[in-house]
TIVEXGU-682061 format. One line per 3 residues: their letters; for each residue y, z, x of C-alpha. Coordinates in steps of 0.001 Angstrom, whole numbers, plus 500000, padded with zeros to 6 digits. Layout:
% residues N
A) Y,Z,X; ...
% end
This chain:
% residues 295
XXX) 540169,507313,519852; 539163,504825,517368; 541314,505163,513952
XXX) 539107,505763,510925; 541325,504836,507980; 540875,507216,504586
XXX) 539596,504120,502464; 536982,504542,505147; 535925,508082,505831
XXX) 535802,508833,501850; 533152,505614,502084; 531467,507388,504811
XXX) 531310,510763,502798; 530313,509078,499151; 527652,507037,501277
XXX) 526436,509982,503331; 526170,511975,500049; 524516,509182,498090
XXX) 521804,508932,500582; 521287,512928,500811; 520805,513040,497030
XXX) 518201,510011,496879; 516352,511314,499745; 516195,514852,497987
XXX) 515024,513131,494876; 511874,511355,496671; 511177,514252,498757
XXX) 511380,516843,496258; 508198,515623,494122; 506145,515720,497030
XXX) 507371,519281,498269; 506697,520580,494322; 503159,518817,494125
XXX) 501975,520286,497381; 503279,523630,496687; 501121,523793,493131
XXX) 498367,522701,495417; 498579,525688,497562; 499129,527914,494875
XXX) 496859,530158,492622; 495772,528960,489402; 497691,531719,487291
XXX) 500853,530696,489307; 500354,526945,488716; 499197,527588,484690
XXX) 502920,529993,484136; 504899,527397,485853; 506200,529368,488459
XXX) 505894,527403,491227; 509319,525408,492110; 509084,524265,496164
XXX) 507000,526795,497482; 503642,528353,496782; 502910,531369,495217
XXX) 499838,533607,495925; 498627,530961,498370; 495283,529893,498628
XXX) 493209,526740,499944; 490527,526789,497267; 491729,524213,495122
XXX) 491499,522072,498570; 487794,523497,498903; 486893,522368,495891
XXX) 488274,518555,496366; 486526,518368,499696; 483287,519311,498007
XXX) 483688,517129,495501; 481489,514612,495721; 483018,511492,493546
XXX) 486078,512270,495032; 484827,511779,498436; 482895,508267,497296
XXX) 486251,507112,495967; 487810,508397,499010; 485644,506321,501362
XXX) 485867,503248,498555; 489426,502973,498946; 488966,503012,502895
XXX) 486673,500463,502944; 488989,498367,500384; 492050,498524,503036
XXX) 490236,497781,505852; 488251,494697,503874; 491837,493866,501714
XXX) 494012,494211,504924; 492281,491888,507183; 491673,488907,504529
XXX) 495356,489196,503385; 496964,489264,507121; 494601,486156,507912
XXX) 495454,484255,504714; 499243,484562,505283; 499345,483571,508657
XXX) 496884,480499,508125; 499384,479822,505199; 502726,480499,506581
XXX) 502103,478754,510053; 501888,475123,508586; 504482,475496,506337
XXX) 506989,476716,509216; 507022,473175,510013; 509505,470383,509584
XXX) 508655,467836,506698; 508153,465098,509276; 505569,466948,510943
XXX) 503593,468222,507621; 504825,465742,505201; 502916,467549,502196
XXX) 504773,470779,502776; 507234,471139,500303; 504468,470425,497231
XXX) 502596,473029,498825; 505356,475675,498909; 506462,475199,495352
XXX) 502659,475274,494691; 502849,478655,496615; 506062,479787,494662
XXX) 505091,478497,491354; 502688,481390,491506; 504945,483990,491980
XXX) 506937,482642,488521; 503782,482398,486204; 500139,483674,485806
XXX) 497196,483256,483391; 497052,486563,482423; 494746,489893,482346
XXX) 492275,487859,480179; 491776,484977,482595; 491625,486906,485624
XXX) 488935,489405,484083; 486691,486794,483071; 487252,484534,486425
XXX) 486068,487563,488350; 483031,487586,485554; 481605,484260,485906
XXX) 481995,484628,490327; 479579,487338,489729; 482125,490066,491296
XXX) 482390,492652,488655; 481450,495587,490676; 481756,494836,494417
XXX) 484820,495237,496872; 485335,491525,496331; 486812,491846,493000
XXX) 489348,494110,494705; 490232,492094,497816; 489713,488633,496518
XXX) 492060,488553,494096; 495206,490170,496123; 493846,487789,498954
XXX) 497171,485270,498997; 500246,487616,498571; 503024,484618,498781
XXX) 506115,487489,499599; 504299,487978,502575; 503612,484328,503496
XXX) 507377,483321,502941; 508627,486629,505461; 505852,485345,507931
XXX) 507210,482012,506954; 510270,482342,507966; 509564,484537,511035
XXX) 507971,481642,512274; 510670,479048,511663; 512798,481152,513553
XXX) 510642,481499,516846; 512114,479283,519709; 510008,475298,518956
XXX) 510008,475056,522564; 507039,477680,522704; 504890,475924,520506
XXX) 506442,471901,522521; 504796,474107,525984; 501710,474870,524551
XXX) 500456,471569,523007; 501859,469881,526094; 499347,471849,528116
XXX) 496536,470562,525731; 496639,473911,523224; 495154,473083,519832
XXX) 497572,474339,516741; 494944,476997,516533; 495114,477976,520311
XXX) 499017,478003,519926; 499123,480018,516540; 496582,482828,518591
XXX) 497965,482687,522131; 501754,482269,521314; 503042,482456,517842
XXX) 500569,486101,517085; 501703,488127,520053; 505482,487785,519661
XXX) 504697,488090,515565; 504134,491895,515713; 507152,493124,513781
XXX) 506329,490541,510799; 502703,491262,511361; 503243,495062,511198
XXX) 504977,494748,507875; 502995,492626,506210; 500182,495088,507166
XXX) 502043,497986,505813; 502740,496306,502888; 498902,495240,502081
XXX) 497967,498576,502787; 500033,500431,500464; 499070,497341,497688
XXX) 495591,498125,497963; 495532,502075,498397; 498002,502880,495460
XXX) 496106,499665,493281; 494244,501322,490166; 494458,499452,487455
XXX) 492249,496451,489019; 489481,499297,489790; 489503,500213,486052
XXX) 489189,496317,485208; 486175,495014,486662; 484532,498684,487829
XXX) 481875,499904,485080; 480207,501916,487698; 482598,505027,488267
XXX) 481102,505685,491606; 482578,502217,492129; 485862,503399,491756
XXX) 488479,503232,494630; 491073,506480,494721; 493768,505309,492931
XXX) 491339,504521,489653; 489733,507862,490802; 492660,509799,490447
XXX) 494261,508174,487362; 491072,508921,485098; 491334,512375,485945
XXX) 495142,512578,485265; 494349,511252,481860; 492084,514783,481410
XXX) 492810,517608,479551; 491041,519602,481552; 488241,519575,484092
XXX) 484598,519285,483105; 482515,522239,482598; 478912,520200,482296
XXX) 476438,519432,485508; 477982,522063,487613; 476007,524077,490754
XXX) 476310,527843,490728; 479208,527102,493623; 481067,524405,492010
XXX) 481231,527380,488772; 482121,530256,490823; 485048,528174,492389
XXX) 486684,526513,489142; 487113,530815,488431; 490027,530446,490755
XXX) 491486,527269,490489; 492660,525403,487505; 493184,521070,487091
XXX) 496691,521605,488013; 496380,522638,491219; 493148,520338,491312
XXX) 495178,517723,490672; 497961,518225,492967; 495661,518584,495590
XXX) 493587,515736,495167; 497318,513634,495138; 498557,514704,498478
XXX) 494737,514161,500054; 495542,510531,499072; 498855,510497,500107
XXX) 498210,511709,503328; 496568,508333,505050; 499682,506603,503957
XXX) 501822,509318,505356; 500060,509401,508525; 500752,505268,509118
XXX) 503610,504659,508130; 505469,506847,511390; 503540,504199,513662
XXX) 504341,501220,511724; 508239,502030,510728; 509645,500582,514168
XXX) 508997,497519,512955; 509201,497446,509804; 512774,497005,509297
XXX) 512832,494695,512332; 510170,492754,510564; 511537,492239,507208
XXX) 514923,491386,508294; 514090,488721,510896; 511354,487569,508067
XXX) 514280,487133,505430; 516973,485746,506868; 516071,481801,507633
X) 515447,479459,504885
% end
């Protein structure tokens, strides 16, 4: 039997109690906010809901699903991932794949990875950005969303370094068999690339989903709005507005109230991110690790 000294097994028990506590401290939020959502508006309104509903009821849900601007920033936000996701994944592996390699192969290299870093040091600003998006005529489309975020240079350095640590005798094969540098980045470097390229897509997806502040700079149109912009405007009410209501929209704010509105319309956004991330987490530490490691 192997010997655990008591240096070590007090370790193991202040570790194993460390990680209990932080793990109770993310998951409890999310237990309390979806346990307002399923509870009645009196319930919510006296505070008495801790981590589990009280006088449960799915109306507050009923209401969100019928709520039109909430579904339009819903389906803004999707289209924003799946536009953001694919221009950021193809930018950093254009990027990264040139700069895996040597100096005497891409003699320009370095300049352009301090050009790449020098960015992550230093930026013009709010003001420059805003009126850069102006004059390109974006205010108001997706573009001003995904354009901006296109080059995320974390991600080019992990796939950077992913791909300086692939075998060079893959990439010697191909181009002896005639295989263009694009042919070779598609057919050989891609396919073994999936824990890198699973990260990087989980963390683009998150970046644009949870982003609300850029939605709130160049959107004037609120119907423009992705989620995240959605949801932070209505955090920053009072209460919920009474004006332009249907007969049904009226009869239905009599039994729920903007805290349980609110909680619900959080964990509806939540959920996409909770429902990828379970496919995606096998690689992700993989990913990151083997994208860190070599300089």
């Amino acid at each position: 039997m192997h010997f655990l000294s008591r240096g070590y097994r007090t370790f193991l028990v202040l570790n194993n109690g460390m990680l209990v506590i932080l793990t109770l401290l993310c998951l409890l939020p999310v237990v309390n906010v979806l346990a307002v959502s399923f509870s009645s508006s009196a319930a919510a309104s006296a505070g008495q809901v801790a981590l589990w509903p009280v006088d449960i009821t799915f109306k507050s849900y009923g209401y969100v699903l019928q709520n039109g601007q909430f579904t339009t920033s819903f389906m803004n936000s999707v289209a924003r991932v799946a536009v953001g996701v694919v221009i950021s994944v193809a930018v950093t592996v254009l990027v990264a794949y040139p700069l895996s390699k040597e100096s005497a192969v891409f003699p320009q290299r370095t300049m352009y990875a301090w050009l790449f870093v020098f960015t992550m040091l230093f930026s013009g600003g709010i003001i420059p950005s805003y009126l850069v998006v102006k004059e390109l005529h974006l205010l108001d489309s997706i573009w001003a969303l995904v354009l901006p975020t296109g080059v995320q240079v974390f991600n080019i350095l992990l796939m950077l370094n992913f791909f300086r640590g692939l075998p060079k005798e893959l990439e010697e094969a191909s181009l002896m068999d005639g295989a263009s540098h694009f042919a070779t980045l598609a057919r050989v470097y891609l396919p073994v690339s999936l824990p890198s390229l699973a990260t990087i897509v989980l963390f683009t997806l998150v970046l644009h989903w949870n982003s609300w502040f850029d939605g709130m700079l160049y959107m004037n149109d609120t119907d423009k709005y992705p989620l995240a912009t959605y949801l932070q405007s209505i955090l920053n009410k009072t209460s919920i507005p009474q004006t332009n209501l249907t007969v049904e929209e009226a009869r239905m704010l009599q039994d729920v109230s903007s805290r349980t509105l609110r909680a619900a319309q959080i964990f509806i956004a939540a959920l996409p991110i909770l429902a990828v991330y379970p496919f995606l987490q096998k690689y992700f530490v993989k990913g990151l690790v083997l994208g860190s490691v070599k300089g």
